[in-house]
Every structure is written in C-alpha cells, then in structure tokens.
C-alpha positions as CSV (number, residue, x, y, z in Angstrom):
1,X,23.0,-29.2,37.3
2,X,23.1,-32.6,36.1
3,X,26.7,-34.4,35.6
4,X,25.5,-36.8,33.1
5,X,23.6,-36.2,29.7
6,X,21.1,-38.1,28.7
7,X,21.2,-37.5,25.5
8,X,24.2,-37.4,24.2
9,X,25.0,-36.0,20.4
10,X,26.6,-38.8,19.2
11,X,23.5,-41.0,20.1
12,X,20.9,-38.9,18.1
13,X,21.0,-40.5,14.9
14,X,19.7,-44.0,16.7
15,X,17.4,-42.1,18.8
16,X,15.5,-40.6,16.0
17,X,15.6,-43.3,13.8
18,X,14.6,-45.5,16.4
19,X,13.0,-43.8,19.6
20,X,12.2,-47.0,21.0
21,X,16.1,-48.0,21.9
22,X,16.7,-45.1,24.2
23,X,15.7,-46.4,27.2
24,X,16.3,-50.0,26.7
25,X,20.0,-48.6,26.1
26,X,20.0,-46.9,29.0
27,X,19.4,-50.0,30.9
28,X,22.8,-51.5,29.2
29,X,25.8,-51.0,30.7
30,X,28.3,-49.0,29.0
31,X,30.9,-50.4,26.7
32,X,34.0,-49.7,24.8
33,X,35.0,-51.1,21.9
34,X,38.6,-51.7,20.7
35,X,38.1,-49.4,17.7
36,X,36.1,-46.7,19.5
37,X,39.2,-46.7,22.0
38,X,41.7,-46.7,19.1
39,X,39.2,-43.3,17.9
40,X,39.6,-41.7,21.6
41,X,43.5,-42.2,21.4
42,X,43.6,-40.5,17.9
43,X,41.1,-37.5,18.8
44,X,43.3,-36.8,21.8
45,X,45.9,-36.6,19.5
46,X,44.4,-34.6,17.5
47,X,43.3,-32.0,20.3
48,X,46.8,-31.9,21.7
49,X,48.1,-30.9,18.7
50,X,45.4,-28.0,18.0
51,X,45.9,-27.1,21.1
52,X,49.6,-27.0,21.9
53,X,50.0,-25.2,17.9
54,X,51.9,-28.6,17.0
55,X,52.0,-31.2,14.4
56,X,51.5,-34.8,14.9
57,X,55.4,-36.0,13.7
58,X,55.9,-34.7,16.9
59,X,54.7,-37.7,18.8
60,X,55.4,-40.5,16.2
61,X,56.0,-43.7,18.0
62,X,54.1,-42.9,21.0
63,X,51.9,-44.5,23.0
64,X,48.5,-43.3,23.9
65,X,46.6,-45.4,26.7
66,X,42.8,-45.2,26.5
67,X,40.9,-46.7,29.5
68,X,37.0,-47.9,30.0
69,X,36.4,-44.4,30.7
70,X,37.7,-43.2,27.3
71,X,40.6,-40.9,29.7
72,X,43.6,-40.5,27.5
73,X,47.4,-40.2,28.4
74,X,50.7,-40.7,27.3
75,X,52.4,-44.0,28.5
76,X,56.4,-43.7,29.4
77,X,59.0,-45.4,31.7
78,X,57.7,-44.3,34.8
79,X,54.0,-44.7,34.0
80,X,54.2,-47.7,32.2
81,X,50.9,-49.9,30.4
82,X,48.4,-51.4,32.5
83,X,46.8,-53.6,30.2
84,X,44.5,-54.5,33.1
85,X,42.2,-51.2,32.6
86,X,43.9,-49.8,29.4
87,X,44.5,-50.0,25.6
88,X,47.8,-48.8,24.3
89,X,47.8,-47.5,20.5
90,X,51.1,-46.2,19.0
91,X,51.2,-42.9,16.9
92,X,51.9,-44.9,13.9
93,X,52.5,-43.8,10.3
94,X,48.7,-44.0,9.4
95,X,47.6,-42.2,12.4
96,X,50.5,-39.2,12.3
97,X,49.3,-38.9,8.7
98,X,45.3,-39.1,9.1
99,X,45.1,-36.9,12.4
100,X,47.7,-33.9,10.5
101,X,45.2,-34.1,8.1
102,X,42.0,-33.2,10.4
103,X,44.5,-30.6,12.5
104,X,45.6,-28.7,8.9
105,X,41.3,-28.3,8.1
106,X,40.8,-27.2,11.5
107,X,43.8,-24.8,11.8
108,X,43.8,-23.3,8.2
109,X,40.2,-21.7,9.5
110,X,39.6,-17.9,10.0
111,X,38.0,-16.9,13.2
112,X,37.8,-17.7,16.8
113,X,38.0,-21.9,17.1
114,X,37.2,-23.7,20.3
115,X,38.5,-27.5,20.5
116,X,37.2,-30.1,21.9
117,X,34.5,-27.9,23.9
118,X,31.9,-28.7,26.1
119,X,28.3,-27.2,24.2
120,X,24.7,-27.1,25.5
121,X,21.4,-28.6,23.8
122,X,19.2,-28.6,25.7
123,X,16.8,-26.4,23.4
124,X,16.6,-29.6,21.1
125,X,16.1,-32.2,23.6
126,X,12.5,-33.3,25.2
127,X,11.5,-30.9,27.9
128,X,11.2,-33.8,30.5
129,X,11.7,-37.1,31.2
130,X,9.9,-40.6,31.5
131,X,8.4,-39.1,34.7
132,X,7.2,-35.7,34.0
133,X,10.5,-34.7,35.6
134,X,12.1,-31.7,33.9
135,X,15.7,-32.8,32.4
136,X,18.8,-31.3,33.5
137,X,21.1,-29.2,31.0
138,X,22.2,-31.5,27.9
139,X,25.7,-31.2,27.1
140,X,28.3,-32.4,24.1
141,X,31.5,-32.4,23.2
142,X,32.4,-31.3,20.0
143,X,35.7,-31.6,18.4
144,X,36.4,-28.3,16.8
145,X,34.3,-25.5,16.1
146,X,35.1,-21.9,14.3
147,X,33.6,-19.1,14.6
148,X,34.2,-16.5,11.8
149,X,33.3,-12.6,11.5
150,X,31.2,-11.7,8.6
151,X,33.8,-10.6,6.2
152,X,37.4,-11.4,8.3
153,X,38.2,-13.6,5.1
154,X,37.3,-13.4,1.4
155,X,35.7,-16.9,1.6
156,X,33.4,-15.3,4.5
157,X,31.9,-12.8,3.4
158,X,29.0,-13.8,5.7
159,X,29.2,-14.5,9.8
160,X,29.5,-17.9,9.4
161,X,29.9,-21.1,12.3
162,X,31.9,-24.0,11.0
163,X,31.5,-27.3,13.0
164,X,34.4,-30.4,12.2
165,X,33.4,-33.8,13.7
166,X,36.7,-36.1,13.3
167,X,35.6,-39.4,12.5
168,X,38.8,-41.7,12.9
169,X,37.1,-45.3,11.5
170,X,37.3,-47.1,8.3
171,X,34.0,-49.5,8.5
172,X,31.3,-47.1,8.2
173,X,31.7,-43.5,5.9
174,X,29.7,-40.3,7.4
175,X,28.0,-37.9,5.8
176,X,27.6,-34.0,6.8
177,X,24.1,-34.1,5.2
178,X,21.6,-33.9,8.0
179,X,24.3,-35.2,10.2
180,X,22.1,-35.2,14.0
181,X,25.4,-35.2,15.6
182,X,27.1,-32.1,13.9
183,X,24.1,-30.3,14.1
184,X,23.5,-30.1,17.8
185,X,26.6,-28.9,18.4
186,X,26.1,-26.3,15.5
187,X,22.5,-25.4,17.4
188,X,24.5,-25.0,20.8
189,X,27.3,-22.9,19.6
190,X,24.7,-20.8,17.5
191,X,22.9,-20.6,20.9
192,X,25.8,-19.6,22.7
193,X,27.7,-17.3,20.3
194,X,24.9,-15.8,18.3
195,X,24.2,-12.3,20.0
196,X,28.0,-12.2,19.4
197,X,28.4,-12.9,15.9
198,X,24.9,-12.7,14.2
199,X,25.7,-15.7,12.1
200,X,24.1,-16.3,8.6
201,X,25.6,-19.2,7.8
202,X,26.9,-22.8,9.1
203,X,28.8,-25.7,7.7
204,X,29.3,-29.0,9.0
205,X,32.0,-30.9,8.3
206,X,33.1,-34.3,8.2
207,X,36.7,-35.4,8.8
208,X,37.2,-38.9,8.1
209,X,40.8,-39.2,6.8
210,X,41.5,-42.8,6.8
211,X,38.6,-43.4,4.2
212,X,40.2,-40.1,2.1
213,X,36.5,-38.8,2.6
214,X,36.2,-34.9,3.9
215,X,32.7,-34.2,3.5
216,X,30.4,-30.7,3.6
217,X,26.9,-29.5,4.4
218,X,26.6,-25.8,3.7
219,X,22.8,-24.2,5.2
220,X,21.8,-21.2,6.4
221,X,21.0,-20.7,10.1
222,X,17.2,-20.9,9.2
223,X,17.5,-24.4,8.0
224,X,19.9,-25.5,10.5
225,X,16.9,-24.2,13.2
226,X,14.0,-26.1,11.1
227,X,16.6,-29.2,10.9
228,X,16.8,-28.7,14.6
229,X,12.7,-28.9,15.7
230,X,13.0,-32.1,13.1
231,X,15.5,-33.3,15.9
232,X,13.6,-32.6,18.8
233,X,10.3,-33.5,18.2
234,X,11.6,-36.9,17.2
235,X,13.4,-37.4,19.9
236,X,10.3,-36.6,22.0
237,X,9.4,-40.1,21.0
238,X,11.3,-41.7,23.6
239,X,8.9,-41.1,26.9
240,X,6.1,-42.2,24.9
241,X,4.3,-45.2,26.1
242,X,4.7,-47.4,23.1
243,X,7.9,-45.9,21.3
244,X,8.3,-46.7,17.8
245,X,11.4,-49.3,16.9
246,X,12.7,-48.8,13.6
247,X,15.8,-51.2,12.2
248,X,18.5,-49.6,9.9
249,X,22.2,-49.1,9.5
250,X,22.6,-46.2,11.4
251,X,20.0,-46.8,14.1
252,X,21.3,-50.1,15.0
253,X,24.7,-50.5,14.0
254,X,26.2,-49.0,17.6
255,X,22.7,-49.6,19.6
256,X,23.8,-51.7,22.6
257,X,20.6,-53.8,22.5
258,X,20.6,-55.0,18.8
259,X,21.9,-58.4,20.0
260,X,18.7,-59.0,21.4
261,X,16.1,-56.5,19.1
262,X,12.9,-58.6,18.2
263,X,12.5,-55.4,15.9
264,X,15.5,-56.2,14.2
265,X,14.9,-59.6,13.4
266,X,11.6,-59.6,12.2
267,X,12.8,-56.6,9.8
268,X,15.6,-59.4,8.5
269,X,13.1,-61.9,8.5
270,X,10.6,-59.9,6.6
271,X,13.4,-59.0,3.8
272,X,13.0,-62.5,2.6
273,X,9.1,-63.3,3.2
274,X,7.5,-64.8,-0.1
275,X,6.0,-61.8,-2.1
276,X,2.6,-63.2,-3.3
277,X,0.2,-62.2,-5.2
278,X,-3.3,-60.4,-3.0
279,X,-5.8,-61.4,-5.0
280,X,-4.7,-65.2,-5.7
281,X,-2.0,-65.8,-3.2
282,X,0.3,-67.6,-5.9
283,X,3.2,-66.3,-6.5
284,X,4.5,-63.2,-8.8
285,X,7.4,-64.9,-9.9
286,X,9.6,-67.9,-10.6
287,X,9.8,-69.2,-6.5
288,X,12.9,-70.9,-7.1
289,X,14.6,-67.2,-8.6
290,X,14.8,-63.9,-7.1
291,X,13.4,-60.6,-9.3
292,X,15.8,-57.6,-9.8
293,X,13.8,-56.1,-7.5
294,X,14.4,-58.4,-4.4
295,X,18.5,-59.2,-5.3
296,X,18.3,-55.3,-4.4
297,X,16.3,-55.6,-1.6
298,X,18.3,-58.6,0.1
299,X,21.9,-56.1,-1.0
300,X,20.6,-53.2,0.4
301,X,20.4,-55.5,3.9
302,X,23.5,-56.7,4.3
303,X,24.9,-54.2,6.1
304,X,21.9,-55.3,8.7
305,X,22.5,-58.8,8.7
306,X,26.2,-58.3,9.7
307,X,25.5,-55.7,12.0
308,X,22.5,-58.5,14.1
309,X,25.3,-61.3,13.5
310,X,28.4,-59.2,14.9
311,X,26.1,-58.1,18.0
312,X,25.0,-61.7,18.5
313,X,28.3,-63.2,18.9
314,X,29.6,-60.1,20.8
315,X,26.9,-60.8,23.5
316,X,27.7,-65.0,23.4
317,X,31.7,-63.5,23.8
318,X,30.2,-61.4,27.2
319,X,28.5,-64.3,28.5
320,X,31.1,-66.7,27.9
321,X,33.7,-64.7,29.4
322,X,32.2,-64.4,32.3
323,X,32.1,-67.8,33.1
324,X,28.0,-68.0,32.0
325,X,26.5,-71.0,30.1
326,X,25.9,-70.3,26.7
327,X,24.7,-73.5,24.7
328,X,27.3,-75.9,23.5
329,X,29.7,-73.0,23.2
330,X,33.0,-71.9,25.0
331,X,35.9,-69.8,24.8
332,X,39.5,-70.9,23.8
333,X,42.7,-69.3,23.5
334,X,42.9,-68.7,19.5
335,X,46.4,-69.7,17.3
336,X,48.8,-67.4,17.9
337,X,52.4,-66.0,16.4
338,X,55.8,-66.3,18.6
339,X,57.1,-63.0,19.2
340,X,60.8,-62.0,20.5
341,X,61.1,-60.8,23.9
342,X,65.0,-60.1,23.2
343,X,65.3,-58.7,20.0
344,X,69.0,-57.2,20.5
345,X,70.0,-60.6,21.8
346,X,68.5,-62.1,19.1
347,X,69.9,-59.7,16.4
348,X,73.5,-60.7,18.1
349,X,72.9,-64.2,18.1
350,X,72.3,-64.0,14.3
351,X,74.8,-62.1,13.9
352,X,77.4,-64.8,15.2
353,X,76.0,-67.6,13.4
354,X,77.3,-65.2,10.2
355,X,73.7,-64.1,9.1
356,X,74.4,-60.3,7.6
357,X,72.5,-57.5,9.2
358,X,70.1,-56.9,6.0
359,X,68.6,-60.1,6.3
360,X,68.0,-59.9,9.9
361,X,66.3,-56.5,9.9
362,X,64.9,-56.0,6.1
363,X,65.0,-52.1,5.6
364,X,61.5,-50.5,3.8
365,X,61.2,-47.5,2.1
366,X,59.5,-44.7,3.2
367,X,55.9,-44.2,1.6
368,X,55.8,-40.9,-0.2
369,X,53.8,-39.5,2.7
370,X,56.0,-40.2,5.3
371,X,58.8,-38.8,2.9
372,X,57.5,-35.4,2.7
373,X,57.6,-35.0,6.3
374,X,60.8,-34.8,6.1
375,X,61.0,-32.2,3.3
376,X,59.9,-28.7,3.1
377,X,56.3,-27.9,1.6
378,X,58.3,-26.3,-0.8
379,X,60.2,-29.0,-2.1
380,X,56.6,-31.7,-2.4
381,X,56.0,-31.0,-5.9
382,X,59.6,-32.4,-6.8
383,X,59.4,-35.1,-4.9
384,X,55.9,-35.8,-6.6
385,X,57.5,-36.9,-9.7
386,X,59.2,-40.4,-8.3
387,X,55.2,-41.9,-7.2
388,X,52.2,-42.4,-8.3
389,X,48.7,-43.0,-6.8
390,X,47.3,-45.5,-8.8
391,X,43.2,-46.2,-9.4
392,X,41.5,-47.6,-6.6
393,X,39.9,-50.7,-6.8
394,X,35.8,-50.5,-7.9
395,X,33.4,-50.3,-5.1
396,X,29.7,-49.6,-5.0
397,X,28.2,-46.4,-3.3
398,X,25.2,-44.8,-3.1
399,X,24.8,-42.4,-6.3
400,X,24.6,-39.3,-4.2
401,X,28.8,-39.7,-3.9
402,X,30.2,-37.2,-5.3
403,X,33.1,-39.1,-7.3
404,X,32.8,-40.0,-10.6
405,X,31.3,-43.3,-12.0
406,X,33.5,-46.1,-12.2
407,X,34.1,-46.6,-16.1
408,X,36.9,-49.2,-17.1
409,X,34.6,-52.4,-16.9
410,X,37.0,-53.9,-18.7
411,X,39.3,-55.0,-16.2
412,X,36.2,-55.9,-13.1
413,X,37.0,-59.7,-14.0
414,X,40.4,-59.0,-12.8
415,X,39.4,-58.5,-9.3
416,X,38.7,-60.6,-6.5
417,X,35.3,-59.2,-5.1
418,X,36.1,-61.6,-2.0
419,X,39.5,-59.8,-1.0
420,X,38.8,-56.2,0.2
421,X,36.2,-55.7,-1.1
422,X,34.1,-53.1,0.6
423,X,31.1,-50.5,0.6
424,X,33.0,-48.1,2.2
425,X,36.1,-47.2,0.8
C-alpha cells in the first residue's frame, strides 16, 4: 500500500474544476502557508479536546508549534520554539472561543463519532494513473464524523452519517452544498460503515466559527452516491492527454501553479476584451462607459484578480529569498515596532520614576464571551442583559445566503467601503 495519496480530499474542488492543474501541482513542491499553519494549530486543538472529553479554556495561553510538515505539539520550558522549522500560535481568546464552538457541534451528536480519522476513497478516484498504472488506496483525513442508529435520538429517526469539516479561516466562507471535500469522506465512511448501519441519510457540515457561518447540506445516500460518480468521472480528466484548464475562485485560489497559469491570465484578460458587435464590428455601447452588464462582470472577478496578483508576488518573494534575480526587485527588512525584552524591569523602572501602575499596564474588560466562561451556563442569560451585539456592517453575498437582505440603506453613506470591507463576513 501506498503511503502517500494522490488525491487528496481537500484538493478535489481544484481538480474538478480544473483537471488540468493536477499534475502540474504535483510537480510543485509543497508549501505551507502562515494561515494554513495557524488552521493545523487550531484543528489540533480542536482534536485534543474531542478527544481527551475537554474544553478549550483549558489550554488558554498556550502555545501550539506547527512545522512544514503540518506536526503539531505543545511548546514548554524544556521544549522551547524553534522558529527555525516551526510556527508558534497562542490559544488566544478568539481561538479558545471559535474551536469550543466546533468541539460543542461535534460533541452534542448522538451516535458513534470518530475524530480526526483516516478514510478511504478510492471508489471515487480514477482507476489508474498517467501510466496505465493502477493507483494505490486513496486516503483522507477527516475531522469528525458521527455515525447515528436509525432512531437512537428523536432528531434521527433515520440511520444517518454526519460529516463536520472545521474550517478555521476568515478570507474565503465554505459552503456544505456540493462540498467535494465533505463528500468523500461522507462516501468513505458510508463505504466503511454501511453494512453496519444501513444509513439513509447524510449531512455535511461546515464549521467555520470565525466567520459566525455553520453551514448544512442534508441528502439522502442516493444523491450523495450520484454526487460521488459526478466526482469521479471528473476527476478522470486528469491523465487525459490534453486536460481541460478552467480559472475560478475555488479552482485557483490554493492551486500552487496559479502564479504562472497562462489559463488564468487569459481568463482575466478576456474579462475586459471590447464586446463588439458580429455583424458590424462597432461597438454595442458607449466605449468610453461600462454597461450594467460588464461592471458585473469585472465584480464578479475580483476575487480572481487578487488571487493571480497575491500568487505573483508570493512566487517574486520565493525567488528573491533565495538569493535569485528577479528584475529590478529585492527584498528589505520592512519598518518595524520596538518591543520589551524586560517587561518586569521595565514595569519597575516606571514604577520609580513615580508613574502609577494603571498607566503602565492599562486593565481591559473582559468581552462578554470570555466572561461567561467564567460563569455557569446557568447563570448566561443574566449576564446577557449588560451587552449587546450590535448590526454588522453591510456586505454583499451571493443571494443563495441564507440571512436576510440588508434593509437600512439609510445609513450605507456612513460607512467606509474602503475600511473592512469584505465579501466574506
């Protein structure tokens, strides 16, 4: 058996949007980016606390190194940072607060749960490879899985799998809607634990707290199984001799080639090609205006542009760094903020030169999430009456979000689109 997968879940959304970047990928080597590290250190949170039955206050103030291979641990005293091969990320406030959130939806389940498991899918992969070469076993991780008994709770009634997929980001919001991810490790499990259950049912679940967005997609088995041959026989695309390249959001936004996608940039260039008319070749329009239409068109590609633009200066970054030519460019060590390295002797210092203690430490109050940790449950709803959570700013979405439409236009002038502002809340 093979110890690496080819294709790997979390992969099939570019693959079978874009069947042509699979094997150009492979060719990449691998990467890690500082916020896909920061999302290893808070899933490993997360599994240590489903595991162990414990909540995440527990290890507030932590520090979880993550290294290139994504291998979590706990740094201390005696196994201190090495910031050589690792990234350290505190259990902050936002990340005790987001993670507790995922653990409660995965532990207030029915059923038999499995976290952070290993599953097969090799059923919805291409038979064999680039070489006529039959594949090795395709395997997964996925985060947390439950598998309930037709009728062991009232919500229940029928056997049903339920797949969470923690999604610890803010920049891009997921969907359980024909999510390829969640359902190939919903097509493993059912592959693995059906004889045992006889399930009728599956929901996959999204989990991303730090957006406030915990998303659903309810199906039967059947049209998880139809969503799966979808899967696969796209995915079949990549050991064909001319596979098809498709730019989009999701198929290029963690593709490791999209610095350098001739794809890509003709789909950008083609956003703004001159629409003219085919029968006299003058043009529909004002030239010097954009139509409805095409102020649409060119919002609907931003997301593109910034992803090609990001990618581009990531790869002139690479090259610079390691000591390559890359035009008239080069690296320099960026403004930066003096930090103490002797905060108590600084404090005491201060202190002597007659500066009170307030002023030298300013004390914060607790936010109202933080303060409820340290109440019971029972006790929440009293404490509820000293905040509020006040309207969040207006941002566009697509209209299949489920929230209601955004109706004091009365105040939009008051905002300034160009702080925060943001298509994914």
């Amino acid at each position: 058996m093979g110890t690496h997968s080819r294709f790997s879940p979390s992969a099939s959304e570019r693959e079978t949007i874009c069947p042509g970047s699979f094997l150009l990928n492979e060719m990449e080597p691998d990467r890690q980016s500082l916020d896909a590290a920061h999302g290893t250190a808070a899933h490993h949170l997360g599994e240590l606390c489903l595991k162990a039955e414990q909540d995440t206050e527990m290890y507030a103030g932590c520090t979880i190194a993550v290294d290139a291979k994504g291998e979590c641990r706990f740094v201390h005293a005696l196994a201190p940072l090495n910031e050589e091969v690792e990234h350290g990320f505190e259990v902050d406030d936002e990340m005790v607060v987001a993670v507790q959130e995922y653990v409660d939806r995965c532990r207030i389940l029915p059923g038999e749960h499995f976290v952070e498991v290993r599953v097969e899918h090799t059923d919805w992969c291409p038979e064999r490879d680039e070489f006529g070469m039959e594949l090795d076993p395709q395997f997964g991780t996925s985060d947390h899985i439950a598998c309930i008994q037709a009728g062991e709770h009232p919500d229940y009634p029928e056997a049903t799998l339920v797949v969470t997929d923690l999604k610890y980001g803010k920049g891009v919001q997921v969907f359980a809607e024909r999510n390829k991810q969640g359902a190939k490790y919903a097509l493993g499990t059912w592959k693995e634990y059906n004889w045992q259950y006889n399930f009728k049912r599956v929901i996959i679940r999204i989990a991303q707290p730090r957006l406030d967005h915990f998303d659903e997609w309810d199906i039967s088995v059947e049209e998880l199984l139809a969503f799966g041959e979808e899967i696969k026989e796209r995915l079949k695309l990549v050991f064909a001799p001319d596979p098809p390249f498709q730019a989009s959001e999701k198929g290029c936004k963690f593709c490791k080639v999209a610095y350098k996608c001739n794809a890509l940039q003709v789909h950008l260039r083609n956003i703004y090609a001159m629409q003219f008319d085919e029968l006299t070749g003058e043009p529909q329009h004002d030239p010097r205006l954009l139509t409805d239409d095409e102020i649409m068109q060119a919002y609907s590609a931003i997301p593109l542009f910034q992803i090609a633009g990001d990618a581009i200066e990531a790869e002139v970054f690479r090259r610079l760094a390691r000591g390559e030519k890359a035009g008239r460019k080069k690296l320099v060590a960026a403004h930066s903020h003096r930090a103490w390295v002797d905060e108590v002797g600084a404090k005491q210092y201060m202190r002597s030169q007659g500066i009170d203690d307030y002023k030298i430490v300013p004390r914060v109050m607790l936010s109202p999430a933080q303060a409820e940790k340290l109440l019971p449950s029972s006790l929440h709803q009293e404490l509820a009456r000293f905040y509020t959570k006040p309207p969040g700013k207006p941002c566009i979405v697509d209209e299949s979000d489920p929230r209601p439409a955004y109706r004091n236009t009365a105040i939009l002038d008051a905002f300034d689109f160009d702080d925060g502002f943001d298509d994914n809340p």
